[in-house]
N, CA, C and O of each residue as an XYZ file, in Angstrom:
480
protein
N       0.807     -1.202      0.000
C       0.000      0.000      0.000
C       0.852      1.270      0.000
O       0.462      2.245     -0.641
N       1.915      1.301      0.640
C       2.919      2.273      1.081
C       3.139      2.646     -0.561
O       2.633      3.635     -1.092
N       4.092      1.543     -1.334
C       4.396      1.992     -2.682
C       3.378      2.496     -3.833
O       3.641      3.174     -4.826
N       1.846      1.842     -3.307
C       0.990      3.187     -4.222
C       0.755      4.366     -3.980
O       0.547      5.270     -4.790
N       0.779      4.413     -2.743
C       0.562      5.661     -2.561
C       1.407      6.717     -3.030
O       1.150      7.610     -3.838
N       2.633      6.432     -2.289
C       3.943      7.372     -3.217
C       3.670      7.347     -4.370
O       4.230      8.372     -4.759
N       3.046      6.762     -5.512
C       2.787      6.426     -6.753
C       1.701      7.663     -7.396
O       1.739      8.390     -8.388
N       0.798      7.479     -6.334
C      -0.363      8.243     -6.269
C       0.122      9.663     -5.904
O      -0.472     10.545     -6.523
N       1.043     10.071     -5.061
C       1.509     11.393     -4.838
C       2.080     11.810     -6.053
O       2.011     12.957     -6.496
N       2.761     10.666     -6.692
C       4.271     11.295     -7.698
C       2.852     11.509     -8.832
O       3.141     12.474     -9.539
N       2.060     11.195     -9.060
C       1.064     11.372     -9.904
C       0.085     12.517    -10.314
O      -0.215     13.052    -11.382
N      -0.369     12.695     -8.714
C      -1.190     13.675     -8.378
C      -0.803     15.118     -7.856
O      -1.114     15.373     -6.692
N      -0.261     15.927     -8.478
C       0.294     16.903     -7.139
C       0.030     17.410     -6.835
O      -0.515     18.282     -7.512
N       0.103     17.549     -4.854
C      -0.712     18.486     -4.530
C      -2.021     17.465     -3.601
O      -2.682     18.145     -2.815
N      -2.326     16.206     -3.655
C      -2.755     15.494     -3.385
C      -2.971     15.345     -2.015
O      -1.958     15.193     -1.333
N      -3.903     15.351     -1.528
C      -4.336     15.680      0.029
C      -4.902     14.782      1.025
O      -5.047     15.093      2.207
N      -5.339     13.233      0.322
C      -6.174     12.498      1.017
C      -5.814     11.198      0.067
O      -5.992     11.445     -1.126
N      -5.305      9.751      0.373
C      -6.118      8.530      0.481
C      -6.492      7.801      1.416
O      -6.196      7.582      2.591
N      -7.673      7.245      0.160
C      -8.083      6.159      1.098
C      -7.759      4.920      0.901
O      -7.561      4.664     -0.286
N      -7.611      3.930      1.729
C      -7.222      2.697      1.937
C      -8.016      1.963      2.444
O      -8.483      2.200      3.558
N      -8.433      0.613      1.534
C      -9.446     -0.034      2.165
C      -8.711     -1.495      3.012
O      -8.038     -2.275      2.338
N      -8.897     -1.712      4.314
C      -7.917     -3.027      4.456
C      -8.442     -4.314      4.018
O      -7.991     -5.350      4.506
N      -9.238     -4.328      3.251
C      -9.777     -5.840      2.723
C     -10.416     -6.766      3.675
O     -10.377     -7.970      3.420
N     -11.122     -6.256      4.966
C     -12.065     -6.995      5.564
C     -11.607     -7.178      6.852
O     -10.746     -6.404      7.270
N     -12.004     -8.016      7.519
C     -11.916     -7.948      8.896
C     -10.916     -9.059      9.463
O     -10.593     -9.248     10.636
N     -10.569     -9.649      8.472
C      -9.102    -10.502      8.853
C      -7.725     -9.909      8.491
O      -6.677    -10.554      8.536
N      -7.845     -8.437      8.077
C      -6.624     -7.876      8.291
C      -6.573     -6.740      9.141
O      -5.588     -6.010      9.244
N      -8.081     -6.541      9.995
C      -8.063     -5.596     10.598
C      -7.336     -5.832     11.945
O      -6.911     -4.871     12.586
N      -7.172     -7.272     12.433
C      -6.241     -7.299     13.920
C      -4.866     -7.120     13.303
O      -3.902     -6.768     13.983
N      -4.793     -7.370     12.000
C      -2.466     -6.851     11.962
C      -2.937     -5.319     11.337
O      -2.369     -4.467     12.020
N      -3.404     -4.965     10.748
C      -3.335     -3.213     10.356
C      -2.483     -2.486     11.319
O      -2.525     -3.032     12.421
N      -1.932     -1.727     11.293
C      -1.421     -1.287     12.032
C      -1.472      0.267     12.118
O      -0.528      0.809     11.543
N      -2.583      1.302     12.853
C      -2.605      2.349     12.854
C      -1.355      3.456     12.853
O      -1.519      4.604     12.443
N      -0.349      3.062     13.260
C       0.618      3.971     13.103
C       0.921      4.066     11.406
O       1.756      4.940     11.175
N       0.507      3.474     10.373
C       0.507      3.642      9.019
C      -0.181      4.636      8.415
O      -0.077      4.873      7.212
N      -0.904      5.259      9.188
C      -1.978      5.561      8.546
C      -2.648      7.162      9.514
O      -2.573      6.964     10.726
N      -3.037      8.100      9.277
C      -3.202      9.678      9.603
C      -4.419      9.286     10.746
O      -4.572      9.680     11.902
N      -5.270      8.269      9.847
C      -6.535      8.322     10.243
C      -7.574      7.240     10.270
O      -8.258      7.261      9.247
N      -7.894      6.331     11.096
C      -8.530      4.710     10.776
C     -10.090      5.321     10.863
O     -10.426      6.387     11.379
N     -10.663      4.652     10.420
C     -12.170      4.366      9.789
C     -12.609      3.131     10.345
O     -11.551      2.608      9.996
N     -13.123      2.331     10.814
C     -13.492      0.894     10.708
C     -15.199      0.886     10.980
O     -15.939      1.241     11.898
N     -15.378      0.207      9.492
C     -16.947      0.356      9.797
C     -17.186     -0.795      9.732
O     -16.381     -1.514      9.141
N     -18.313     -1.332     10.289
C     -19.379     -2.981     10.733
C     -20.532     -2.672     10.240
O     -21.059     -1.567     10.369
N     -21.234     -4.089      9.348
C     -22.221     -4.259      8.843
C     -23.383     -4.509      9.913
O     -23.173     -5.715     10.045
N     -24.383     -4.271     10.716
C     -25.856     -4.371     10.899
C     -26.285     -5.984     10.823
O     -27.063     -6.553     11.589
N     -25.676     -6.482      9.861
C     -25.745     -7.344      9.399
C     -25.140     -8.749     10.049
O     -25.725     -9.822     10.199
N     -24.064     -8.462     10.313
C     -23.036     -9.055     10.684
C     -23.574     -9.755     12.339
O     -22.807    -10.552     12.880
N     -24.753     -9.425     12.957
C     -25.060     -9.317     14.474
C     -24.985     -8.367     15.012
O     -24.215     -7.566     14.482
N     -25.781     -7.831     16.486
C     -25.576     -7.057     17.148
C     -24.492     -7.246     18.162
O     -23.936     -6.333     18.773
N     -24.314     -8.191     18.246
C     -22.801     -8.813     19.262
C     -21.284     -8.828     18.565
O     -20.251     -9.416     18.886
N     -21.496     -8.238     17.850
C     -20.287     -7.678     16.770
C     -19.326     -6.357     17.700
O     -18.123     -6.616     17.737
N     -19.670     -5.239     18.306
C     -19.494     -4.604     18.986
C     -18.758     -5.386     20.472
O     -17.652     -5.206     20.980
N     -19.558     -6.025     20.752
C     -19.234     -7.011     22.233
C     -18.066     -7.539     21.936
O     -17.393     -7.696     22.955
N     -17.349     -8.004     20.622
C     -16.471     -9.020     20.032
C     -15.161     -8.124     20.516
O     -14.199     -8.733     20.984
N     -15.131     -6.991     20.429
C     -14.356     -6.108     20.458
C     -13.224     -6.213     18.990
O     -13.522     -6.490     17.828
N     -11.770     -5.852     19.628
C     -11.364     -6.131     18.538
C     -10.233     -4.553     18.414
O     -10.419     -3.535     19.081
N      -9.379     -4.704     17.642
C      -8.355     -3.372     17.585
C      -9.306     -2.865     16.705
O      -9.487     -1.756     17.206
N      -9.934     -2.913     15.873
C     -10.949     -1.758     14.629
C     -12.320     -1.530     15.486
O     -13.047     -0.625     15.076
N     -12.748     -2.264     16.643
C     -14.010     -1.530     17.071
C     -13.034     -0.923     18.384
O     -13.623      0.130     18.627
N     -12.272     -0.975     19.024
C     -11.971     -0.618     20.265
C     -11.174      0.494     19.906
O     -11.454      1.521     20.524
N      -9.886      0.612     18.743
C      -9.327      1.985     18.903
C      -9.130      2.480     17.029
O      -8.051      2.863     16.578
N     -10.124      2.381     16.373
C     -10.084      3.002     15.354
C     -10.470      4.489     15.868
O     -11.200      4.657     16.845
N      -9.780      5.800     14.944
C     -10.413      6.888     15.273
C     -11.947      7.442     15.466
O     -12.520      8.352     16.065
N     -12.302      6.226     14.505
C     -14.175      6.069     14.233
C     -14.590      5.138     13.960
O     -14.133      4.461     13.039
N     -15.642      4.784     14.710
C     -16.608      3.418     14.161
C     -17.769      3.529     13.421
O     -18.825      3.677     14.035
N     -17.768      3.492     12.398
C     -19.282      3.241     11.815
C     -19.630      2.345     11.838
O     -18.855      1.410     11.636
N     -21.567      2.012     12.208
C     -21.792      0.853     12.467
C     -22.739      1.287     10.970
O     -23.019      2.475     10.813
N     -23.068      0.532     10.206
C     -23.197      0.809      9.197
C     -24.517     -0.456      8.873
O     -24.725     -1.537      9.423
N     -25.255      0.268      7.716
C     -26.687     -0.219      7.442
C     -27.683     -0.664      8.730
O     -27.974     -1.782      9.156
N     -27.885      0.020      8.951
C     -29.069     -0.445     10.268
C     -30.394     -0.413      9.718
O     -31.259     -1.206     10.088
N     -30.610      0.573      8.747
C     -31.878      0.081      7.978
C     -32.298     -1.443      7.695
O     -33.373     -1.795      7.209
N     -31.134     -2.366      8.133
C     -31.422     -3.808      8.075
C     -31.575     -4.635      9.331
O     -31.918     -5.816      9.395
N     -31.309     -3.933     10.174
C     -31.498     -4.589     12.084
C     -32.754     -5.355     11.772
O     -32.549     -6.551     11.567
N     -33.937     -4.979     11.690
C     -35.474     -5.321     11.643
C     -35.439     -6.938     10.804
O     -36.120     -7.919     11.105
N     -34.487     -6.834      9.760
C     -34.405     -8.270      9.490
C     -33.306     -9.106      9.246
O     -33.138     -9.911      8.330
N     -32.484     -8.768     10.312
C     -31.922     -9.869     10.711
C     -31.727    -10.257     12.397
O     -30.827    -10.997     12.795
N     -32.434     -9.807     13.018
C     -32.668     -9.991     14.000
C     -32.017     -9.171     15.059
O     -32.317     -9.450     16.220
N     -31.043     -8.052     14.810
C     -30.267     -6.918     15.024
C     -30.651     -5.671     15.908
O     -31.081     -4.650     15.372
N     -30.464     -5.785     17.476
C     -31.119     -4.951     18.166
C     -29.923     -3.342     18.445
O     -28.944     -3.333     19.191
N     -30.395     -2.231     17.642
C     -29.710     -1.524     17.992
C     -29.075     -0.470     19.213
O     -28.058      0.175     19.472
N     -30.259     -0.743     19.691
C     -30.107     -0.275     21.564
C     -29.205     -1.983     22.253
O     -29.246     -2.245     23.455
N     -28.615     -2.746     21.418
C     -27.958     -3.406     22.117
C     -26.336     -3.470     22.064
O     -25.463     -3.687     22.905
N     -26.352     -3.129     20.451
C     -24.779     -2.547     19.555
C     -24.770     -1.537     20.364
O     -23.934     -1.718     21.249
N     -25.641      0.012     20.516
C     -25.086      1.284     21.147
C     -24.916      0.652     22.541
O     -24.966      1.628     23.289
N     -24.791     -0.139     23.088
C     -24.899      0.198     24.591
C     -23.258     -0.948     24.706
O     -22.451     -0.846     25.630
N     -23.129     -1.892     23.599
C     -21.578     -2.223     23.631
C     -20.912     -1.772     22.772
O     -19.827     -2.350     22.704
N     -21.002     -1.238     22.283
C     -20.080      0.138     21.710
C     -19.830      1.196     22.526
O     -19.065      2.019     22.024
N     -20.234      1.453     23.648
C     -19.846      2.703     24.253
C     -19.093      1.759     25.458
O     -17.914      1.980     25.736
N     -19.658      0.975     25.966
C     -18.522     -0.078     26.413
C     -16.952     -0.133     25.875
O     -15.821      0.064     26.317
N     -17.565     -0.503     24.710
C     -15.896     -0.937     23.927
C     -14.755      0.372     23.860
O     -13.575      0.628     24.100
N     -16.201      1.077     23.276
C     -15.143      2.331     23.100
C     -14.318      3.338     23.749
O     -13.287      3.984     23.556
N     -15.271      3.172     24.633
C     -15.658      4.242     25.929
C     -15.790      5.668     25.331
O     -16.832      5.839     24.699
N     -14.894      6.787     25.407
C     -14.951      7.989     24.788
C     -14.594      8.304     23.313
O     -14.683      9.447     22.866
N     -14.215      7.319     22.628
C     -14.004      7.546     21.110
C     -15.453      7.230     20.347
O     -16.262      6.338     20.607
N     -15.504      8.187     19.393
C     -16.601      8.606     19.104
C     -17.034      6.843     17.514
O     -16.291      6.049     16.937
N     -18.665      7.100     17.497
C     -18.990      6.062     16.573
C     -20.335      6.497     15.840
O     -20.889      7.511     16.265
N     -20.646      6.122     15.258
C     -21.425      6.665     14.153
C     -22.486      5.283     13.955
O     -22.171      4.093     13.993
N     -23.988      5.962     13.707
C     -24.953      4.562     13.157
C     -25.129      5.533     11.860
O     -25.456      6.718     11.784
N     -24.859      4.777     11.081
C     -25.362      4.942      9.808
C     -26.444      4.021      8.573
O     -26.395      2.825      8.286
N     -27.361      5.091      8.037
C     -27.983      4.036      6.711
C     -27.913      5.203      5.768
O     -28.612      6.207      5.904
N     -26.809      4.978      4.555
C     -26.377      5.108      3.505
C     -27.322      5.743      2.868
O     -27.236      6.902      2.464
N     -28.533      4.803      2.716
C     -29.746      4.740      1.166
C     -30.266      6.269      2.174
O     -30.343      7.197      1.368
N     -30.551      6.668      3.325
C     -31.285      7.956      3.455
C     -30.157      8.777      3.902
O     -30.712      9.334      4.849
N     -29.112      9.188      3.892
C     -27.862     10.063      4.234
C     -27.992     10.019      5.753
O     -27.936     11.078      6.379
N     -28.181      8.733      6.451
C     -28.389      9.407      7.515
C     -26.653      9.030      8.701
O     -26.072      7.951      8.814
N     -26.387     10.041      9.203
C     -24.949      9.881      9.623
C     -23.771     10.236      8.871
O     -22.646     10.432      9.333
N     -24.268     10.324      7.241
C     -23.041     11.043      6.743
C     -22.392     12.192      6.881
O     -21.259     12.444      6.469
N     -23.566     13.322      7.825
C     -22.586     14.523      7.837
C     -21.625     14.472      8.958
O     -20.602     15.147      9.065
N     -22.166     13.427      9.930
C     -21.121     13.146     10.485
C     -20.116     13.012     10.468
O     -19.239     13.690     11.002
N     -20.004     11.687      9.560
C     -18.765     10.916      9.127
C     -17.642     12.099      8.422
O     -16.420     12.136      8.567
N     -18.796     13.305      7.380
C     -17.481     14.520      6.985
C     -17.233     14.783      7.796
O     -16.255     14.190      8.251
N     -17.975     16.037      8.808
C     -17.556     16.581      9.643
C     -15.949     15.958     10.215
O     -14.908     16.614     10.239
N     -16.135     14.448     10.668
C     -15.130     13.645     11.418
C     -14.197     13.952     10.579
O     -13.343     14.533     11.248
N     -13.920     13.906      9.673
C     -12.823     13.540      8.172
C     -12.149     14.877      8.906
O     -11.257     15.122      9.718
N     -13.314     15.709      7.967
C     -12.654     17.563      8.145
C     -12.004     17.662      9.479
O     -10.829     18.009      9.604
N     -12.807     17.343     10.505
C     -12.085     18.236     11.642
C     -10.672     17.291     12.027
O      -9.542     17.770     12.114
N     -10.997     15.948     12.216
C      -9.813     14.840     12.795
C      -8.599     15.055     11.646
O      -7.403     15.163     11.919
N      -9.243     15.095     10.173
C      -8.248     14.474      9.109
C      -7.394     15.814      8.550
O      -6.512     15.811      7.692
N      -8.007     17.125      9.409
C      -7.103     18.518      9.166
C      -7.460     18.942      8.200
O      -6.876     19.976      7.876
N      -8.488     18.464      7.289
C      -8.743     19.124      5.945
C      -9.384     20.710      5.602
O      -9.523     21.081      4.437
């Protein structure tokens, strides 16, 4: 990742922001935040509400958690007063985000976070 990016700088100049996706949640325990300005780690709705409880280096000290699609809790059996209440557990004071995409809801958040955390 390191050598695209330089790739992407020598390319772009003037270039102010990537993003990096880590390819899922089996590379999120070696990732290693000191690589990187700014971690993101978002969880599917989907995935269980005991996803949060699991903990984990991407729900416990990413700069932000998005818990992401909750417009789908209702069918898959996904209680969201049960994710917020171990997520603030996990997290304790680092901030997390519920988001559903299809109605913008939580995205101004998620800028806001970028802008103010990511210095932009």
């Amino acid at each position: 990742n390191l050598t695209a990016i330089e790739g992407l700088q020598e390319q772009f100049e003037g270039l102010q922001m990537v993003i990096i996706e880590s390819g899922g949640d089996n590379l999120s325990a070696t990732f290693s935040p000191e690589l990187s300005d700014l971690t993101i780690y978002v969880i599917d709705v989907a995935a269980g509400d005991k996803l949060p409880r699991k903990g984990g280096p991407g729900i416990t000290q990413s700069d932000l958690l998005v818990i992401n699609k909750i417009d789908l809790a209702p069918y898959v059996g996904a209680d969201l007063a049960v994710m917020d209440h171990d997520t603030k557990i996990q997290r304790k004071e680092r901030p997390y985000v519920f988001t559903n995409l299809k109605t913008q809801q939580g995205v101004d958040e998620i800028v806001d976070f970028i802008v103010d955390k990511g210095m932009l």
